[in-house]
C-alpha positions in Angstrom: 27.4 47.1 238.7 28.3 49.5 241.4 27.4 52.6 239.1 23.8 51.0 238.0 22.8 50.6 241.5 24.5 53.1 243.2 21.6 55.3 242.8 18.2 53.1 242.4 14.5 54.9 242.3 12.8 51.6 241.2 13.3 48.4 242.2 10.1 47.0 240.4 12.5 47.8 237.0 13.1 43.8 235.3 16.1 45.6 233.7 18.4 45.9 236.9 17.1 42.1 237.8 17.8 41.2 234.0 21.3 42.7 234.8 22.3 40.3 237.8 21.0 37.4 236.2 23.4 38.2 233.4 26.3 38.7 236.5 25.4 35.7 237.5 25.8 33.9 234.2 29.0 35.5 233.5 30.5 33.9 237.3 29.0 30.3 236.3 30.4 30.1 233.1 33.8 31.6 234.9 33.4 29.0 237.1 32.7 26.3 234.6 35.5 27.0 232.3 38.0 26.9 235.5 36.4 23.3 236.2 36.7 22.8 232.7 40.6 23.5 232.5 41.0 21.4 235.8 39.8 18.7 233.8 42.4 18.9 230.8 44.8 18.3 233.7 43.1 15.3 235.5 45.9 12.6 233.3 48.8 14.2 235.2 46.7 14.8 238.6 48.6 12.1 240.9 49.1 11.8 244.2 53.4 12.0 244.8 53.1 13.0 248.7 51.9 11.3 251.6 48.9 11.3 253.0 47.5 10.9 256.7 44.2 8.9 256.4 42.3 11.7 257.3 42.9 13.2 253.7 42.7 10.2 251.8 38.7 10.1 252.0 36.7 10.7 249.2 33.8 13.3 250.6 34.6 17.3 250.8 31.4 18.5 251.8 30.7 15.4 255.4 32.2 16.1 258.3 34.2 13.5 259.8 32.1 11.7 262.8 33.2 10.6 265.8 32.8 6.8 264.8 35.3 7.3 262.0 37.9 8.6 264.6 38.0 5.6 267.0 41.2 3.7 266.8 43.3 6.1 264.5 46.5 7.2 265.7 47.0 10.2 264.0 44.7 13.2 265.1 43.9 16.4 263.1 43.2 19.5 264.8 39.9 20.9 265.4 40.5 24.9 265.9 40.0 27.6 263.5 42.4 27.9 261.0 45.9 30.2 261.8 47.2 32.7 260.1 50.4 30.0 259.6 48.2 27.6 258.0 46.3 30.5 255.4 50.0 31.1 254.1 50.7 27.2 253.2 47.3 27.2 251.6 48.4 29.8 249.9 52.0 28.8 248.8 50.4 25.4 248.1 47.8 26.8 245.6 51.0 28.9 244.1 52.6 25.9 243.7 49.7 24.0 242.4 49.1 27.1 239.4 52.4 26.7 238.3 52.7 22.9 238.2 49.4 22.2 236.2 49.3 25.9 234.7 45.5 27.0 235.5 44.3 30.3 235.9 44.7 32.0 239.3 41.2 32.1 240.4 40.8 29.9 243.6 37.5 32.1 243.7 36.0 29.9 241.3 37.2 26.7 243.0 35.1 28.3 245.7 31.7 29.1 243.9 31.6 26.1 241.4 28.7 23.7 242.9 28.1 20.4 241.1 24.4 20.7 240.7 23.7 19.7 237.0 26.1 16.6 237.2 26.7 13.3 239.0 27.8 13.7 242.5 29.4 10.6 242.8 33.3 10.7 244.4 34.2 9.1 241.2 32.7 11.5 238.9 35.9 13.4 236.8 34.9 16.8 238.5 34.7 15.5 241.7 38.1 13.9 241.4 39.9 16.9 240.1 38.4 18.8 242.9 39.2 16.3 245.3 42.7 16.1 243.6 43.3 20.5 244.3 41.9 20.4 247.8 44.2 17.6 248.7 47.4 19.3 247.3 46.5 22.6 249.4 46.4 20.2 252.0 49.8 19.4 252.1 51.6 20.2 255.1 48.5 20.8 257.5 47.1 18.5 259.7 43.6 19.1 258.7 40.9 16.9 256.9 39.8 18.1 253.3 36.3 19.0 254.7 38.0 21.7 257.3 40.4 22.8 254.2 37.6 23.2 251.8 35.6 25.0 254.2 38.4 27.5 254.5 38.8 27.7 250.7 34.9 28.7 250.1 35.1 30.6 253.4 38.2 32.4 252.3 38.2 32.4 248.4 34.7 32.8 248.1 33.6 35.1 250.0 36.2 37.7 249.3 34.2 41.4 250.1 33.8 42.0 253.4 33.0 44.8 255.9 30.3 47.8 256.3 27.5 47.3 253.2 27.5 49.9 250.6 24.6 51.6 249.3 25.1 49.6 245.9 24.9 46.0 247.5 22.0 46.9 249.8 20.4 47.7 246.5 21.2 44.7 244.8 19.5 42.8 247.9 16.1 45.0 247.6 16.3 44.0 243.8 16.9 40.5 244.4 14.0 40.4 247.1 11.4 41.9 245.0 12.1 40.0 242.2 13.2 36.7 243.4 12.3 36.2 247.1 12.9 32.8 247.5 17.1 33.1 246.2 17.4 36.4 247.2 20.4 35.6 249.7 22.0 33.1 246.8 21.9 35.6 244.3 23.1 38.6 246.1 25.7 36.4 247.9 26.9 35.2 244.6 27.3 38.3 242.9 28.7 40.6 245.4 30.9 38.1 247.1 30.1 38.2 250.4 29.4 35.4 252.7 25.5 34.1 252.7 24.6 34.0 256.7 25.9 37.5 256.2 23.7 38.7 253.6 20.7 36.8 255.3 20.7 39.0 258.5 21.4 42.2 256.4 18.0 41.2 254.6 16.5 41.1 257.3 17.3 44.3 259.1 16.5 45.7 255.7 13.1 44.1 255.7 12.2 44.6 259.7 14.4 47.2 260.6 17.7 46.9 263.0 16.6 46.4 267.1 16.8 48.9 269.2 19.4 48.9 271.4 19.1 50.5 274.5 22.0 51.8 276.5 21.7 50.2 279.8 23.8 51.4 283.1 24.5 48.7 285.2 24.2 49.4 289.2 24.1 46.8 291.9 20.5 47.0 292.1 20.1 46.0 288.5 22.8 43.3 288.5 20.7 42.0 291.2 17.7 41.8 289.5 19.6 40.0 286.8 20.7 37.7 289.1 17.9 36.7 290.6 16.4 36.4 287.2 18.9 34.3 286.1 18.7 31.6 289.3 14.9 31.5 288.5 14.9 30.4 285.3 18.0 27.9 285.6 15.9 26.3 288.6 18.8 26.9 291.0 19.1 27.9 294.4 23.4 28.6 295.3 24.5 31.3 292.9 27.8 29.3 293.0 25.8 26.4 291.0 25.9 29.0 287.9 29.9 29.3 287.6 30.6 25.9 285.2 26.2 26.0 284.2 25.8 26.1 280.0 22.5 28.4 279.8 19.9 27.5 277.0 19.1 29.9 274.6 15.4 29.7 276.1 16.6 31.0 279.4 18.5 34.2 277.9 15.1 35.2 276.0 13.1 35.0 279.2 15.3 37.2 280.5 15.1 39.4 278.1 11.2 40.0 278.5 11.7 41.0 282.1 14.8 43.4 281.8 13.9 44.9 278.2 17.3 44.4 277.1 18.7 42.3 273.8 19.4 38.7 275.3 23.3 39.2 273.5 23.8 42.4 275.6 22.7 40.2 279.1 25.0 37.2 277.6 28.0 39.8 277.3 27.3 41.4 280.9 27.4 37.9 282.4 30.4 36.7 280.6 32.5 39.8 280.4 31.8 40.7 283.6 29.5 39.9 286.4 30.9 36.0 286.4 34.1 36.8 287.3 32.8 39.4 289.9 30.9 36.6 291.3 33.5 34.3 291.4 37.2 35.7 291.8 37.2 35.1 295.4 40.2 37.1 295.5 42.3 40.6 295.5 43.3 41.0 291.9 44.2 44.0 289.8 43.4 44.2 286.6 46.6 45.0 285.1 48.1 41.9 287.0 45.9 39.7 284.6 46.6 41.4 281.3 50.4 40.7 282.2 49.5 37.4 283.0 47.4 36.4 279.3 50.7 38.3 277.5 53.5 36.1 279.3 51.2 32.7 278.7 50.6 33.7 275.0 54.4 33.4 274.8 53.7 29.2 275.1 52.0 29.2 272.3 52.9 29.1 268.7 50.6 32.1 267.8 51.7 34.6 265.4 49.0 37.3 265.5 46.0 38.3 267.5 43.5 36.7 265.5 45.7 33.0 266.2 45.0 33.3 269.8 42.4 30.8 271.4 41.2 32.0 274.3 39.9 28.9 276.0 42.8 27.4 275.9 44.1 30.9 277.6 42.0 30.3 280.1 42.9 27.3 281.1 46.1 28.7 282.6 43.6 30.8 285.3 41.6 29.6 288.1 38.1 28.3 286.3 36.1 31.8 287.4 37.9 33.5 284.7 36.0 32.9 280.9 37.8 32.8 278.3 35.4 36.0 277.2 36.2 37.5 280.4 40.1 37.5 279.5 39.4 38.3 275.9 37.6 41.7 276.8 40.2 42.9 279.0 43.0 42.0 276.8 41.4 43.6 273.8 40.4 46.9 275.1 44.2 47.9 276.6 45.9 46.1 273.4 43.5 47.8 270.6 44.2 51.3 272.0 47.6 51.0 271.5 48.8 49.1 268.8 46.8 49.8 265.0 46.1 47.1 263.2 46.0 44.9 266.0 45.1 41.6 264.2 47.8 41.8 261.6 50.2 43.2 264.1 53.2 40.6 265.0 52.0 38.9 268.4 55.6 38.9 269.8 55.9 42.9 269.1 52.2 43.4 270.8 53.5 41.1 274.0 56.5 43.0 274.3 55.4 46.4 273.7 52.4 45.4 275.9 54.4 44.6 279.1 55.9 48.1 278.7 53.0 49.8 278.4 51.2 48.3 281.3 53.7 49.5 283.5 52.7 52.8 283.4 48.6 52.0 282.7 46.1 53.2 285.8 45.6 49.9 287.6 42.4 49.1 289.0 41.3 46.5 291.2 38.7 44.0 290.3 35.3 44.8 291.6 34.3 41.9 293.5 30.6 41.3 294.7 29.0 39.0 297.0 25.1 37.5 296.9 24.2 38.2 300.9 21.7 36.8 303.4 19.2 39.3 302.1 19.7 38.1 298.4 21.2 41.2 296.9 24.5 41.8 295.5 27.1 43.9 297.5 30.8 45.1 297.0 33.3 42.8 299.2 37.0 43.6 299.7 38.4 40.2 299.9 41.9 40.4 302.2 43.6 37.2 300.4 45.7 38.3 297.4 45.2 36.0 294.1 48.6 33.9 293.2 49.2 32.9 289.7 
């Protein structure tokens, strides 16, 4: 596929859409003969382990509701999946391929969609499905929606990164031809995740935004600001440090400051709250050594296990969690490569090292004045962790 479409002049051709249709025929039936040899197993498919209730419900695809967790004792968790709990998925689908001998393609467990069939728990493809997410649950205190999630998530979406001329081909192809599956198609036969191939579609159709480099001074953060009070309705600037903004609020302020709404989210967050709000002296190096000895409480393994709001719970509320993350993540990707694989316990150690000898700067604090604009204020108290 990636030679036919490296190089496209046509995309009005029916032979290159005749040719992912025929892609896409060859993953279904790939997908129907691994359901198929799931069910020559289903006799010996029995459940020898225990389970919490949270994996002994029927549905894959409903999310638990709150209702259904009233009056359980035992809890699953709720975060994004670690890096810990990918390699028992993985050791338990190991496991699983030897014990019951089907092919190693948890890629099609992924894709396969019951669609022409019976949807009812107690149809036999349900159960064997049911059956293989519940044995790569084993060990993980997780509900089989939050485990099959990870599987189509994971498994199914296995290409990822920049687009390649070939793929954004195979989306023009897919548009022209078949507008209204254009993301399933393309999704399906270039393995990449669907939300992902939606946006690229359309920045291919309407073109990426602009994005305007923006310097921020005081006189602009004070516009923002004052923007920012106007909309939310309130008066005390100190109002906005624990205030949840609407989406509606950020787009306003996009009309009046010509700048994305994401890039005035990531000012705000990353840096202008805490600014506002760190009534304190505090140097920045002081806070990275602070998030390195905390992440030392936790059972993280790498970077990508870390969750930041709980981080932040372990700093006065002024600091986000984004906030922390930025800071962390700038010193910690400039000197260690491969920074989300890299062992967290060598990137804490190596990382109080290093900071030793890093320029330290103080925290820019700023103050909203009697004359409603934002100034530079050198607070004399200095901030104890």
């Amino acid at each position: 596929m990636e030679e036919l479409f490296t190089n496209v002049e046509d995309i009005t051709d029916p032979s290159l859409m005749d040719n992912i249709l025929a892609n896409l025929e060859e993953i279904q039936a790939e997908n129907e003969e691994f359901i198929q040899a799931l069910l020559s197993k289903q006799d010996s498919m029995i459940v020898t382990w225990h389970q919490p209730w949270y994996q002994e419900l029927n549905c894959l695809t409903r999310r638990l509701e709150q209702s259904e967790l009233d009056n359980k004792a035992e809890r699953f968790r709720t975060d994004t999946i670690s890096s810990e709990e990918c390699k028992i998925i993985k050791k338990n689908w190991k496991k699983f391929r030897k014990m019951f001998g089907v092919p190693n393609k948890p890629i099609c467990l992924a894709r396969w969609r019951n669609k022409d069939k019976c949807r009812s728990p107690s149809t036999p493809e349900e159960i064997a499905r049911r059956f293989v997410v519940s044995f790569l649950a084993q060990g993980l205190e997780r509900n089989l929606y939050q485990v099959y999630k990870h599987v189509v998530s994971y498994y199914g979406s296995p290409t990822r990164g920049r687009y390649r001329e070939y793929e954004e081909n195979v989306m023009r192809v897919c548009l022209y031809h078949y507008p209204k599956y254009a993301c399933l198609y393309s999704s399906a036969v270039l393995g990449r995740d669907p939300r992902g191939i939606y946006k690229r579609l359309e920045q291919l159709c309407n073109g990426k935004p602009d994005r305007k480099p923006i310097k921020w001074t005081l006189t602009l953060a004070t516009k923002f600001l004052k923007l920012l009070l106007n909309y939310t309705g309130e008066t005390v600037v100190d109002n906005l440090k624990q205030r949840k903004f609407d989406k509606s609020v950020w787009l306003q302020i996009e009309n009046d400051m010509d700048q994305q709404y994401l890039c005035l989210q990531r000012f705000w967050y990353d840096g202008l709250h805490a600014q506002l709000f760190v009534k304190a002296d505090v140097k920045g190096n002081k806070i990275i050594k602070r998030v390195l000895k905390i992440l030392r409480l936790f059972p993280y393994k790498v970077w990508s296990d870390i969750r930041w709001k709980e981080v932040a719970k372990h700093f006065p509320d002024a600091f986000s969690h984004r906030f922390l993350y930025q800071r962390c993540y700038k010193f910690a990707a400039k000197s260690f490569d491969g920074l989300r694989t890299h062992p967290l316990e060598e990137v804490i150690s190596k990382g109080i090292e290093l900071i030793k000898s890093r320029r330290n700067k103080r925290l820019k604090t700023l103050v909203f004045n009697e004359n409603q604009e934002l100034e530079i204020i050198r607070y004399p108290n200095k901030l104890k962790f």
